[in-house]
N, C-alpha and C positions, 0 to 999 in steps of 0.2 A: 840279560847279563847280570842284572841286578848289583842294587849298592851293600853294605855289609855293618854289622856290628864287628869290628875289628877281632881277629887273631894274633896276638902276637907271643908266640915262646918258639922256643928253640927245639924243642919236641914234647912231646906227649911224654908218660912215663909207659908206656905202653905203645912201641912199636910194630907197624907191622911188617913183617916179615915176603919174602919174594920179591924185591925189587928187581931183579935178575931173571932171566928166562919166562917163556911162554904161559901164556893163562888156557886152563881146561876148563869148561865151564861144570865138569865132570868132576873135579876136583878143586873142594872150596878153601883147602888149608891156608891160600895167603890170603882170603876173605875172615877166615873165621878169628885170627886172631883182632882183627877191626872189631869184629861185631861182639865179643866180649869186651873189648872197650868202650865202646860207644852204647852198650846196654845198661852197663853200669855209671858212667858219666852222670854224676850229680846237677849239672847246672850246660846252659848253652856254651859257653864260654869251653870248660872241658868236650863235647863234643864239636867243637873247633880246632882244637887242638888233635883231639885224637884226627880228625879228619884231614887236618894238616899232613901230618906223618904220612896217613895213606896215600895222599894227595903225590908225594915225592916218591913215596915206596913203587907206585904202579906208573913212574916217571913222566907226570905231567906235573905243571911248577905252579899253579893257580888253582884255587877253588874257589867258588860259590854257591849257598845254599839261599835261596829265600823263598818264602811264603808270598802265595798273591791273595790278593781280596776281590771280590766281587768281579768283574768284567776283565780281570787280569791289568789292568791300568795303573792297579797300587801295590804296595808290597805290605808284608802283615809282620807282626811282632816278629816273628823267626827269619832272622836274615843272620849270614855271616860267611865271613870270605877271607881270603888272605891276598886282596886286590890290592896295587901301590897304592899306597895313601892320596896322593895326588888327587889317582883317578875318583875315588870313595868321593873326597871332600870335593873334587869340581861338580857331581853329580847330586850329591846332597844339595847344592848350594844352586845349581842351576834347577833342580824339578827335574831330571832329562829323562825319567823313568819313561815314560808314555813315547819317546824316540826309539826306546830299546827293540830291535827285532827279533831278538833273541827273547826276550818277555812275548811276543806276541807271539813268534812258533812254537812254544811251549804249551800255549792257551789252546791252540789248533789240534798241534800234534800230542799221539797219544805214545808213538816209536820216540828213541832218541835219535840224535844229528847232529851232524859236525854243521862249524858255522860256514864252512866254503857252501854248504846245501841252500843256506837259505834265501836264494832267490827262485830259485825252483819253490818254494814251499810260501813265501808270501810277496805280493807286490812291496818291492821295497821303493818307497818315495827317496828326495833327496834328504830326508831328516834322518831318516835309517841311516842313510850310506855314506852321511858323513859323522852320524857316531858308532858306526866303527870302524871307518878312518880314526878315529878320535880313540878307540880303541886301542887299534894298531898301535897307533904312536906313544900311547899309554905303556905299550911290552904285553898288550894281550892280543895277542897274533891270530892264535886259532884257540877255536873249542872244539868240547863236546857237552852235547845238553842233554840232561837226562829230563823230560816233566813225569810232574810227579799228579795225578787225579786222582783224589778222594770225593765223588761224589756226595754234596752236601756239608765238606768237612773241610776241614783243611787242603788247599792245592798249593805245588809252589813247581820249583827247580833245584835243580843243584848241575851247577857248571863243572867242566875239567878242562884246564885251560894251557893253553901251550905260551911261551915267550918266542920273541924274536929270534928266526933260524933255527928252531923248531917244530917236528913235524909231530901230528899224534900219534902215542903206542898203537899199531892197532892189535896187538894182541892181548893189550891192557883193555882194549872197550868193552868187551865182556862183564870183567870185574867190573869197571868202573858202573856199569846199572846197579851191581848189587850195593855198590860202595854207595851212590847214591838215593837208592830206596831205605837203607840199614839208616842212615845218617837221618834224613827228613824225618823216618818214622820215627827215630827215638827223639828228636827237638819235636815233633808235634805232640808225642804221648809228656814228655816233660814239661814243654811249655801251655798245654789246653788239659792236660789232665784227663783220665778216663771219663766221666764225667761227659764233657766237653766231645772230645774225640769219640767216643762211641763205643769206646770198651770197657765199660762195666758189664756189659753181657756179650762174653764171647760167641762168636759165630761157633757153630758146629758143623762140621764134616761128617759126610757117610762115607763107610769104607771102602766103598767105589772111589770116592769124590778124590779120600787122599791117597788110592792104589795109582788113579791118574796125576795127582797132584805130584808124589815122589818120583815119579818117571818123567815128568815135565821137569822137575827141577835136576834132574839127571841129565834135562838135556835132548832126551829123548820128542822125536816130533809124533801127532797126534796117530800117525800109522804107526811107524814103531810100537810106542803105546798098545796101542789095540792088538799087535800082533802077539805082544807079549803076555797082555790080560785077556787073549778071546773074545777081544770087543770089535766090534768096528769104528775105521777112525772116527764118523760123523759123532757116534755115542761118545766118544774120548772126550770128544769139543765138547758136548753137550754137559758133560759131568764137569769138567773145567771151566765152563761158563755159567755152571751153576754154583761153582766155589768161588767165585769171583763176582757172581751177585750178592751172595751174602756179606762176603768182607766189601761190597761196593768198593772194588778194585778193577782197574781197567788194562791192567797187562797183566801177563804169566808173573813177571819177577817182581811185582808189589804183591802178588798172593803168595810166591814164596816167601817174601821177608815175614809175613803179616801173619803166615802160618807158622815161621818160626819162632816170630815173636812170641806170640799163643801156646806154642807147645804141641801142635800138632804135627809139627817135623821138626824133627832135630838134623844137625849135621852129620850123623852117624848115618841118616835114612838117606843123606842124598853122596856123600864120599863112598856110605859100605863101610863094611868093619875090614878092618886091620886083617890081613893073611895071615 
């Protein structure tokens, strides 16, 4: 659930747009305008803020983003949230991080998950279950957790959180992966530097690699795929899992951010051009 470097403004100067109606994953226009601001965002602070916006535009009322360190037990430079203050400074103040089950599913899991999931997903003792009761009571009711795995490099989360007598979008959970891969990845390239982060030498793709890659990020599953490029689906996997070794990315939608990031797909390649 993680504690936060504070947000606090009253929007971005850059909103994003589609709070209203259904998410395609087929069509990224109420993503893209996020991701021009969160790419440009000078400092963590500004990528808080723009992520604030989203955070309301795809109608969940809480965010959290942080970084883990080593055994996932600690949190790392890049943290920020627009959690009540309360909740921030009791957890600051207690250590409660190592209670969090929401930190530990993350560490586990490689999918995202709502938090009603997580007893199915880890033995929750009684420290777990009463911080989040403690939670609850705080106004953070439900989530959704995206983890985030950079083998060898930066890992963290980024939460979407519901308040009291609210239930989650689910036609927002979509977006909300790409909202939180877009987000991590531009605070970990700003805050560790390419350098750091491992991109002073871009990965490269073969034109196999991103004929599956643009049709995965279409949405498209690894049959489709195959059907449409004369492959078969096992080859689809295998060309996909070999693009995701090189960006050492461990789902479909951190190799699509990561491929976007880079330049090897643009938005144009996964919307389609304009009729």
């Amino acid at each position: 659930m993680g504690s936060s470097a504070r947000v606090h403004a009253v929007g971005a100067a850059s909103r994003v747009g589609g709070a209203s109606g259904g998410w395609n994953v087929n069509r990224l226009q109420d993503v893209q305008s996020f991701v021009r601001a969160v790419r440009t965002a000078p400092t963590l602070t500004d990528i808080g803020l723009v992520l604030k916006d989203a955070t309301r535009a795809f109608r969940f009322d809480h965010f959290a983003l942080a970084q883990r360190l080593g055994n996932g037990s600690r949190l790392g430079p890049v943290r920020l949230s627009n959690y009540p203050d309360r909740w921030v400074e009791r957890l600051t103040a207690q250590g409660r991080v190592t209670d969090d089950p929401v930190l530990m599913a993350s560490e586990r899991m490689v999918t995202p998950f709502a938090w009603s999931a997580l007893p199915g997903l880890i033995a929750m003792n009684r420290r777990h279950l009463a911080y989040m009761d403690e939670a609850r009571a705080a106004g953070l009711v439900d989530g959704y957790t995206v983890p985030i795995h950079v083998p060898g490099q930066a890992s963290g989360l980024v939460s979407f959180v519901m308040a009291k007598g609210k239930v989650l979008p689910s036609d927002s959970l979509p977006a909300a992966q790409y909202l939180a891969c877009f987000a991590f990845e531009a605070a970990r390239r700003l805050k560790l530097g390419p350098a750091e982060t491992g991109d002073a030498d871009k990965p490269s793709l073969t034109q196999r690699q991103l004929d599956c890659l643009v049709l995965a990020a279409r949405g498209k599953s690894n049959w489709v795929a195959g059907q449409l490029l004369g492959l078969s689906e096992g080859t689809v996997h295998k060309y996909l899992e070999a693009a995701k070794q090189r960006y050492g990315v461990s789902t479909r939608t951190e190799l699509v951010v990561r491929a976007l990031y880079d330049g090897h797909l643009s938005f144009t390649d996964i919307i389609g051009r304009p009729a």
